[in-house]
C-alpha positions in Angstrom: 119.2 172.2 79.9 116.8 169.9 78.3 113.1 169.3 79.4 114.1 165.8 81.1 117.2 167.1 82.6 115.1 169.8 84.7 112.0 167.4 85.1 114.4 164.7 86.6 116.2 167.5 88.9 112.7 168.4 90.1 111.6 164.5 91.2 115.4 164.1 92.4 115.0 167.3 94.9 111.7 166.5 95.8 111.7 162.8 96.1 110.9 161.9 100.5 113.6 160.2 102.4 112.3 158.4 105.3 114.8 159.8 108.1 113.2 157.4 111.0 109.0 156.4 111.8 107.8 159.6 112.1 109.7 162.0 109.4 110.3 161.9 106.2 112.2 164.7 104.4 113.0 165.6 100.8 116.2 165.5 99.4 116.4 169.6 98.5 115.5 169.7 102.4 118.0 167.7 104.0 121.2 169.3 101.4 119.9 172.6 102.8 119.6 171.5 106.6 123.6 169.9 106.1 124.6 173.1 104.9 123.7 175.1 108.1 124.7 172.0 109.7 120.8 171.4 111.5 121.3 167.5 113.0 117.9 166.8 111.4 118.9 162.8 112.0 118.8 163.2 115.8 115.3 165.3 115.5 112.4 163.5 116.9 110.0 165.7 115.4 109.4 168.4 112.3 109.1 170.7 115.1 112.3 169.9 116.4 113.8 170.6 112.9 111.8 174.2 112.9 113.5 175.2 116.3 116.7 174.6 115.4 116.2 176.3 112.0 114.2 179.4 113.5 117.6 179.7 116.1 119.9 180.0 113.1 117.3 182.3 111.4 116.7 184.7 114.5 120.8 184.7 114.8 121.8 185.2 111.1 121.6 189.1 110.0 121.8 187.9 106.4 118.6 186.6 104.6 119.0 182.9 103.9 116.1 182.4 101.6 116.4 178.4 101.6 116.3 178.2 105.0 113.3 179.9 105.2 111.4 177.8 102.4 112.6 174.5 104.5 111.0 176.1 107.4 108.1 177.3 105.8 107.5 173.8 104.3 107.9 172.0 107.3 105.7 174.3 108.9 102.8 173.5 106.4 104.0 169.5 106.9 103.6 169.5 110.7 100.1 171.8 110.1 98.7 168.9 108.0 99.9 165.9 109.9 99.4 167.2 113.4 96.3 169.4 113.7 92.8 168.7 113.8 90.8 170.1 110.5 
C-alpha cells in the first residue's frame, strides 16, 4: 500500500459525521457500531451509545477489541464535552 493510500484511509476512517445537533461520530465508529448492530441514529446522547455498547460488552465472552476502542473514545468525547475542567 502506498503512503497516500494509508494516509487517505486514515482521514476517511476518522473524518466526523454529524449524526443529529448534538453528536457527531467518525466513520471507523459508526462501521463498527453497524456491525454489532448499536442503533447509534436513534441515540440522543454519547452516553446513550456507551450503554448500549457496554451491554453487548458485559454479554459477549469474546474480546471484541473495536468495540472497546469505540467505547473508550466516546468515553474521552463525552469527558471533554460534558465535564467541567
Amino acid at each position: 500500500m502506498k503512503y497516500d493510500d494509508i494516509l487517505n484511509s486514515f482521514i476517511t476512517d476518522n473524518k466526523k459525521v454529524k449524526i443529529h445537533d448534538h453528536l457527531y461520530l467518525s466513520n471507523y465508529q459508526i462501521s463498527v457500531l453497524k456491525k454489532y448492530q448499536i442503533p447509534y441514529e436513534t441515540c440522543k446522547s454519547v452516553n446513550e451509545i456507551i450503554y448500549y455498547i457496554e451491554d453487548i460488552l458485559n454479554e459477549e465472552t469474546n474480546h471484541l477489541e473495536d468495540l472497546e476502542q469505540v467505547s473508550l473514545s466516546l468515553g474521552e468525547i463525552d469527558y471533554y464535552e460534558n465535564y467541567r475542567k
